[in-house]
ZALUM-248032 format. One record per residue (C-alpha): y, x, z. Coordinates in steps of 0.02 Angstrom, whole numbers, plus 50000, padded with zeros to 5 digits. Example, Ala and Ser with C-alpha at 12.3 -4.5 7.8 and 13.67 -1.06 7.14 Angstrom:
residues 2
497755061550390;499475068450357;
This chain:
residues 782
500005000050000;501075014250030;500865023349882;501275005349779;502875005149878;503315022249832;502945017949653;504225003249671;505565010949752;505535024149604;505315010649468;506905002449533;507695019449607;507815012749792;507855023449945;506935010450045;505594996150032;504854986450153;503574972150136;503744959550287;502974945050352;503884928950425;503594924150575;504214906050671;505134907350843;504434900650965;505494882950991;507014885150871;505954882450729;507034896050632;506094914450587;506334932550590;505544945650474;504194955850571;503724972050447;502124975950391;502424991650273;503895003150243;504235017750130;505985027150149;506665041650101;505345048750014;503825045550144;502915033150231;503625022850369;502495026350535;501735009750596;502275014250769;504305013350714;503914996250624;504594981950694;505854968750653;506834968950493;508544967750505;509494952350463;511284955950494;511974962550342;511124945350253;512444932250206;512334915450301;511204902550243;510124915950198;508534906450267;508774891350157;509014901949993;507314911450042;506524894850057;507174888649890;506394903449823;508044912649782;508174929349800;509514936049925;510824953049914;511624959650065;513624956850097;514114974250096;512584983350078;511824986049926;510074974849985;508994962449893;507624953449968;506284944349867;505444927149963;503444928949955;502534914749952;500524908049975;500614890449917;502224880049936;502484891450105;503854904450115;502554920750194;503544935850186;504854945150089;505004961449995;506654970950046;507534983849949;508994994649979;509745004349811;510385020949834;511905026649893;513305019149767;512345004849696;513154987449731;512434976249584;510364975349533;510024972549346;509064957049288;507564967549250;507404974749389;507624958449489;506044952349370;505164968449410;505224965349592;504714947149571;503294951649498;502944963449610;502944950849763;501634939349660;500434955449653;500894958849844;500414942349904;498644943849898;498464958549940;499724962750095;500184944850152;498774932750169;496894940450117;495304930150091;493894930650196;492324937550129;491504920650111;493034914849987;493024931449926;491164927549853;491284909749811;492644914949708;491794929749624;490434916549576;491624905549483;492374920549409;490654924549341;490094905749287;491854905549195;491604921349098;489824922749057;490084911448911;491164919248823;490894924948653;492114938948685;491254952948760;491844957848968;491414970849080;492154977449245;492144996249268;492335006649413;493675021649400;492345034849338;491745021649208;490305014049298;489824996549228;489824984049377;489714966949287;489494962049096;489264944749023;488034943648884;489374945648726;489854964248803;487524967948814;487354960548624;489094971448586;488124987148668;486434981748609;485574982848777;484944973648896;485714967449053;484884978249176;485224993349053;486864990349080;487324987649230;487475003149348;487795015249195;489145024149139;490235014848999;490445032048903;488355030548894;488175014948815;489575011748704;490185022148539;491295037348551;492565028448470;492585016648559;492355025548727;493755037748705;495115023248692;494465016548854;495445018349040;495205037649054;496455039748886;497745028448962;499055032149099;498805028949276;499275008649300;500285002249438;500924984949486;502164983849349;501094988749215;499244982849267;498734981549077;498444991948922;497944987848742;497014997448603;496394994448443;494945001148375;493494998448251;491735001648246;490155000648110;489404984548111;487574978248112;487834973747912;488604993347904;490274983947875;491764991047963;492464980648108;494004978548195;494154975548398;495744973648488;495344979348708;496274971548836;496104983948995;496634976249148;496664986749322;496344979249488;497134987349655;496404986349823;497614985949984;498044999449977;498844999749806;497465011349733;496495006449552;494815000749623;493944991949459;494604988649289;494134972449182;493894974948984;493864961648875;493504962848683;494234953148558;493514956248358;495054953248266;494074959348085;494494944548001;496314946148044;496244962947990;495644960847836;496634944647802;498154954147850;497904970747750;497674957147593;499314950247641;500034969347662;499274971647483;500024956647400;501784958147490;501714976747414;501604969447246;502794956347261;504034966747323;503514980747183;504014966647040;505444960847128;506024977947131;505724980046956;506674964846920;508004969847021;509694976046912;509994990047020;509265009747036;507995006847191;507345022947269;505975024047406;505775038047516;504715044647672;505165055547826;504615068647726;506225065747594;505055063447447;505235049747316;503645036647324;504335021247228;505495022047080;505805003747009;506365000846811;508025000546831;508255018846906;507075024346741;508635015546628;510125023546737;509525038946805;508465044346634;506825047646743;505395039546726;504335033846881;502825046146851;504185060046812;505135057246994;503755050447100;503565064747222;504825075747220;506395075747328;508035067047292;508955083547241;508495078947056;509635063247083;511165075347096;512165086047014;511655104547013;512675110947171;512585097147259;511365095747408;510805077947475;510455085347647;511785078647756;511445062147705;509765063247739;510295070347934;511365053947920;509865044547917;508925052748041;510225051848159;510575032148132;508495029348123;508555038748317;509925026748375;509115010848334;507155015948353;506654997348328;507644991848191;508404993948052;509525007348026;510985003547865;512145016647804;513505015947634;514145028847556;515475018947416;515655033647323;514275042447273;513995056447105;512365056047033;511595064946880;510685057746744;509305066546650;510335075846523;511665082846647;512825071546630;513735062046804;514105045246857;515115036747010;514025025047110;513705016747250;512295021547378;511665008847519;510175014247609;509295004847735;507905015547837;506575009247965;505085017448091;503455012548074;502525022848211;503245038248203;503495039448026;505115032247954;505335026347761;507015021947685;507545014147551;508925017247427;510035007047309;511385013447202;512295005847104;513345013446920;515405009546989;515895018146825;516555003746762;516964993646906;518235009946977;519255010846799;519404991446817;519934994346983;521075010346930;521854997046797;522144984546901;522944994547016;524175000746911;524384984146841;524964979347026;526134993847040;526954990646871;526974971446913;527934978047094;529084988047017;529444974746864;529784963547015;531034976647111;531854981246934;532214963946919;532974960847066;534034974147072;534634970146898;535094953446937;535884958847092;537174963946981;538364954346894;539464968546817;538714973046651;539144991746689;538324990646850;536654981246750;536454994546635;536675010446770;535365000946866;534084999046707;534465016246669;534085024746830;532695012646865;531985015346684;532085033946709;531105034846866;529705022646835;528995031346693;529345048346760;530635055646630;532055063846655;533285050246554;533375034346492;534775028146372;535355009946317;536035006846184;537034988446154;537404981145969;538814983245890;538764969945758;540304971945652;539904989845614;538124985345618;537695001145744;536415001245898;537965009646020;537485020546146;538155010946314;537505020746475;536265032546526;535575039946661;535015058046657;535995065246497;537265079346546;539065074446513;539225085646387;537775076446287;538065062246342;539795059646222;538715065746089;537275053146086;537265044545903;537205028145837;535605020145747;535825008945611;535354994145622;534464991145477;533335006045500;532935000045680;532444984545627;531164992445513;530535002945632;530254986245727;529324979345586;528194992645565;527804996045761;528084983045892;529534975446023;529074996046073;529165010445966;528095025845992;528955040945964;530255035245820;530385043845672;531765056545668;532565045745519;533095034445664;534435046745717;535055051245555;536085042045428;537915037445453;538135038545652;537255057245672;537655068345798;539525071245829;539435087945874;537355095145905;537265099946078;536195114346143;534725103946199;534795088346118;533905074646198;532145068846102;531845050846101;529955047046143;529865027746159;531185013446112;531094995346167;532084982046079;533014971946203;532804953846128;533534938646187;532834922746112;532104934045976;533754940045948;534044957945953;535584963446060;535094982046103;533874994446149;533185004646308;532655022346240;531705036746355;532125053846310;531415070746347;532445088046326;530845100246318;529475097946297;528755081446216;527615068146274;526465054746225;526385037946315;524885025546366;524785009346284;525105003646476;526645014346487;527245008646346;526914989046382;527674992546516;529174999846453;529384984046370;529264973446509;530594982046606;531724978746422;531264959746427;532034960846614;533474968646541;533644955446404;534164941646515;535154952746661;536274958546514;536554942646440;536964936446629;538154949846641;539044946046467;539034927246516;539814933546674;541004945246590;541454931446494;541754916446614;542704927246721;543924930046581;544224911546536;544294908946714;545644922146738;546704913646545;546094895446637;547174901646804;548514908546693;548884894246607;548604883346764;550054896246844;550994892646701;550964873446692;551264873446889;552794884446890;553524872546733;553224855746874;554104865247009;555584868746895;555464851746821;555444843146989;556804856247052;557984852046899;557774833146920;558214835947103;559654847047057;560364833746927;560174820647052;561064830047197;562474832647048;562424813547012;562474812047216;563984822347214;565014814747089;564704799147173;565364804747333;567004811547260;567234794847151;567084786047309;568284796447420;569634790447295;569284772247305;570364762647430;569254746447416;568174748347592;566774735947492;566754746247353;566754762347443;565274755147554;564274752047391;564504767947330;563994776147475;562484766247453;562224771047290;562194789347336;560884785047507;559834779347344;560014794047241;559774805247385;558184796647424;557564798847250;558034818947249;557314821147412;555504813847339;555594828647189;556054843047327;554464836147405;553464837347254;554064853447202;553844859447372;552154853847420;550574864347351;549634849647254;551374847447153;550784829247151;550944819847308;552044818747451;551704818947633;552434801947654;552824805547852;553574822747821;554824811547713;555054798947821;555734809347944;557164821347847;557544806047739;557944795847891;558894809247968;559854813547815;560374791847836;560814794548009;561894809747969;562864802547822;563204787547943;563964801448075;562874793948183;561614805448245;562144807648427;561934787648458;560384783648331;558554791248370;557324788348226;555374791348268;554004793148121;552374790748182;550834793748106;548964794748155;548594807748021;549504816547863;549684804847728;550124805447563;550714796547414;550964801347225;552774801047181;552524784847106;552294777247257;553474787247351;554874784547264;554854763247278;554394765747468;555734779747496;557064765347404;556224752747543;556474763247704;558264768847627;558764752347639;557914748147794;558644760847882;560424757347803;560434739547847;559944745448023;561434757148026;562764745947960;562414726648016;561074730648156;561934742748277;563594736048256;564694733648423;563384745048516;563514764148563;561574767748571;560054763648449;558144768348411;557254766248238;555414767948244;554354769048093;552354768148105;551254773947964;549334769347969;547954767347877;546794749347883;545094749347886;544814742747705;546134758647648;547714748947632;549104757147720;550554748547835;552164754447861;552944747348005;554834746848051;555654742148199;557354742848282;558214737948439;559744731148360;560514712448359;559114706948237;558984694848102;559714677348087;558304665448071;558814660047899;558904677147833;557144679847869;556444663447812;557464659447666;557674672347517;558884685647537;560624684547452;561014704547465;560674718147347;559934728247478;558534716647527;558354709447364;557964726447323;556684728847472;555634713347403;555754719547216;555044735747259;553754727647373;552954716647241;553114732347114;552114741047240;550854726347232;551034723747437;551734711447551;553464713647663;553544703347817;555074699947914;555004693648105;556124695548250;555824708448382;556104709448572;557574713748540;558084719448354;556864715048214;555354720648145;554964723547967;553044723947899;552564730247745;550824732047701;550324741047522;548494746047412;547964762647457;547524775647315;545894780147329;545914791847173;547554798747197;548084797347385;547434813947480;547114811147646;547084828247743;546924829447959;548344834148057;
């Protein structure tokens, strides 16, 4: 028992284990854990220093979680204990304490202990006596005598202590022939030999062993048995019997090396049907299957490769061997699966020497202590120039995108063409790039910018004709491919030849609805060079983005101009309205004039009084054109602004502006076209004259208050009110006999509104209400 304790704690490195029983107290009804064995430290606990087994480091409740069958792990020392149990009863416990350090048992070893406790039980806990001990051996006997398997039960030197009539046929001896002999006496060498002297010594954990091995038959046919080998301990932990048991699995066998043999061939067509090079190899590194399609992309033929190493694969140089140490080294890290490995980029020789980009996956699995892998590769030739293309198909397509962009970022045709020079220049890696614009009336491709041509060249560039471009289109394409040197001769040659002239090696036309309008040219000053048909598509693409940001630009160019003759002539017309409207006021300040002096020589008081009227009325109409000539729209007046200097102006020409107050009010700024303002400037002159002649006569202080609003439905009022002596009733309600007020109504009605006249509290109040101007009124906040 010790020694199966030792072997424990060292299975499930513990310093100590003890096996204890449980034992009631007397009258509680609870229980305490009296020890049986102990092993600590490294040797045998004496029986004399056994006793109780402490309980206090166990958490509370520990009793009922050992009764539920739970095991239990100390609060703050690293301690499990595992219940025991005969029957339904809760009979002891197994304790262990981990080393110093270890706070947290794994879930295997928890199931190793478990099942230790189950083989403890027996043996430790609660033995049989002999009589059950017998009576149980007989059952064991009736059960197993039948069987068509054959059974024995060997001692530990191989002595044969029982054996049911399958294991005497199996031997071909009789029972008592048997019986008392040594198994390595009666069975074959083969068979003997894998028997329990060849295995390891068994413990608790491990109780069982299996081999397979096969014998000659009765018929001289081969046959297959599989041994199950199971040791049985005494109390004290030692191996005192085994029990053998021999299944024939022949059948199986056979049934499963025709299932080996047909999976082999399915696999060997689908391999040959596969489109891909697949390559088997062994641990050794040798080639053992070679399917069809490495014979059509490798050159090889099956019989030709089959057996040699994977160095022929390669080209000469080139050793395969740290991929194979990849292999080994991922086969060693996953021992019982499968081990996958890619290597994208791979160069492989055919036959005749010549090499080829592919792609190698290998996938590589143990069988016993041999490993195989297998190989795919795969021809990328084609697939990594696609990929090359597309590529640069993407980084043309970016930069098309930023040249755009940038070009139509710009709205200054200079700006456009530094911008597709420069960016022209640098995309296809040249050292300049020229545009030329057309010059239709001297029928010349001009040069317009560059970017990379020395000043000094630069003045010097030529013209091309334009009829020998456009046959140089006709023969070539929206690109030309290094033009002919007839494109820079003719009637617009050099100037003056400069020291390294500049040597055009592609042209695009730049073509706007089909219509050509210039060209973008690449030039080289030494040596020359010859462009890709990608290069060169590409070349044009970056022209048909240039098509459209040039044409922007001109339209630009161009609305900018009639903008700028558009605000000219809009300057123009304005200044003539200000002088009109200032002339008109001027005349009618003259006409104002020569009233006043006619009237200073009239003796006549009426008369005099209705010439000074006369002028209030021409003053009102000149102060309406100083509006309009003042105010920024040139054609509307702010009709409160008005209001107010027109009413003072009354108030002054009466001398009476230290006993009169006149108030405008308005919610917001509005205003009226001067063909409303002048009728309502004529209304509120003779308001306000009446006011100062009839209605503050007799009195040394007045107040005038004028109210401007607008209605809800966009008509506007214009109220008037003073504080004077007011109305007589039957000047409001019958029709007014004076030129002044006769005047009020005309203007009223011509104004298509409606005057009211009531009396106020005190003085009188004057209404008039008038269509707003939806189109022409401007309506502006304060």
């Amino acid at each position: 028992m010790h020694a199966l304790l030792r072997r424990l704690g060292r299975t499930v490195r513990a310093s100590r284990v003890f096996l204890a029983e449980v034992t009631r107290k007397p009258g509680t009804g609870g229980i305490y854990l009296r020890l049986r064995y102990g092993w600590a430290d490294g040797a045998a606990v004496p029986m004399d220093n056994i006793g109780c087994l402490s309980c206090r480091d166990l958490p509370p409740g520990w009793e009922e979680l050992l009764r539920a069958g739970r095991p239990v792990q100390g609060s703050s020392t690293p301690a499990l204990v595992i219940p025991i149990f005969c029957g339904q009863e809760l009979r002891g416990v197994l304790s262990v304490r981990g080393c110093a350090g270890r706070r947290r048992w794994r879930r295997f070893e928890t199931h190793a202990l478990k099942a230790a406790a189950v083989a403890l039980t027996s043996a430790a806990i609660c033995p049989c006596s002999c009589e059950a001990l017998h009576a149980a051996e007989a059952y064991y006997q009736a059960i197993v005598e039948d069987l068509t398997d054959p059974l024995c039960r060997l001692l530990p030197d191989g002595t044969v202590t029982y054996a049911n009539e399958a294991f005497c046929a199996f031997c071909r001896r009789e029972r008592a022939d048997v019986l008392g002999a040594r198994v390595q006496e009666i069975l074959p060498p083969e068979v003997a030999g894998e028997l329990p002297a060849r295995a390891g010594p068994p413990d608790a954990l491990t109780p069982t062993f299996t081999r397979v091995f096969r014998v000659g038959g009765t018929d001289g046919e081969e046959r297959w048995y599989r041994s199950v080998c199971r040791a049985i301990f005494d109390t004290g932990g030692a191996v005192c019997e085994y029990q053998v048991v021999g299944h024939d699995i022949t059948e199986r066998t056979r049934q499963d090396a025709r299932n080996t043999w047909l999976n082999d061939q399915k696999l060997a067509i689908l391999a040959d049907a596969a489109s891909d090079a697949i390559v088997v190899l062994d641990d050794s590194g040798r080639i053992t299957f070679w399917n069809r399609s490495a014979e059509d992309l490798f050159g090889h033929t099956a019989s030709e490769i089959v057996g040699s190493g994977p160095g022929r694969l390669f080209p000469p140089g080139y050793t395969p061997l740290p991929r194979i140490e990849d292999i080994r080294h991922a086969i060693a890290a996953v021992p019982q699966g499968v081990a996958r490995l890619l290597y994208p980029d791979v160069t492989f020789a055919r036959k005749g020497g010549s090499v080829f980009l592919g792609e190698l996956s290998v996938a590589a699995v143990r069988a016993g202590s041999r490993w195989y892998c297998v190989g795919i590769v795969r021809d990328i030739t084609v697939q990594r120039a696609r990929e090359q293309v597309l590529c640069e198909e993407k980084d043309r397509t970016d930069t098309l995108l930023r040249i755009a962009a940038r070009l139509n970022g710009s709205i200054a045709l200079d700006a456009v063409l530094d911008a597709l020079c420069e960016e022209t220049a640098r995309a296809l890696q040249v050292p300049a790039a020229v545009v030329f614009l057309l010059d239709r009336h001297r029928g010349m491709l001009v040069p317009a910018r560059s970017f990379g041509v020395p000043e000094e060249v630069r003045d010097c560039l030529p013209c091309i004709p334009l009829p020998v471009y456009e046959r140089e289109l006709r023969k070539q394409a929206p690109v030309i491919a290094v033009p002919d040197p007839v494109l820079r001769a003719g009637e617009g040659f050099w100037k003056s030849t400069p020291e390294r002239p500049p040597r055009a090696l592609a042209s695009a036309a730049i073509l706007h609805e089909g219509v050509l309008i210039g060209s973008l040219d690449v030039v080289m000053f030494d040596a020359p060079r010859t462009f890709s048909p990608g290069e060169l598509a590409f070349l044009g693409g970056i022209a048909n983005q240039a098509a459209l940001a040039v044409v922007n630009a001109r339209h630009f160019e161009e609305l900018t101009a009639y903008e700028r003759r558009l605000q000219a002539s809009l300057d123009e017309k304005t200044a003539l309205l200000k002088e009109i409207h200032h002339r008109v006021k001027n005349n009618m300040q003259v006409i104002s004039s020569l009233l006043s002096l006619q009237g200073r020589l009239i003796e006549n008081s009426a008369a005099r009084e209705c010439i000074r009227e006369s002028v209030n009325r021409v003053k009102s109409l000149a102060l309406v054109h100083e509006s309009l000539y003042r105010s920024e729209s040139l054609a509307v007046v702010d009709i409160g602004a008005y209001a107010r200097r027109f009413a003072d102006d009354l108030v002054q020409s009466y001398a009476l502006q230290a006993h009169v107050s006149v108030t405008v009010e308005t919610a917001e700024a509005i205003t009226f076209s001067g063909d409303t303002a002048i009728p309502l400037g004529l209304i509120l002159n003779e308001l306000i004259s009446n006011s100062l002649r009839h209605g503050f006569a007799g009195r040394d202080r007045g107040a005038i208050a004028i109210r401007i609003a607008r209605l809800p439905d966009n008509r506007l009022v214009v109220e008037y009110r003073d504080d004077g002596v007011g109305m007589p009733p039957d000047v409001i309600d019958q029709p007014p006999a004076t030129l002044g007020l006769q005047l009020v109504r005309i203007l009223a009605a011509q104004l298509g509104g409606t005057i009211m006249f009531r009396p106020g509290e005190p003085g009188t109040v004057i209404e008039l209400i008038v269509p707003g101007e939806p189109e022409e009124v401007v309506t502006c906040t304060a």
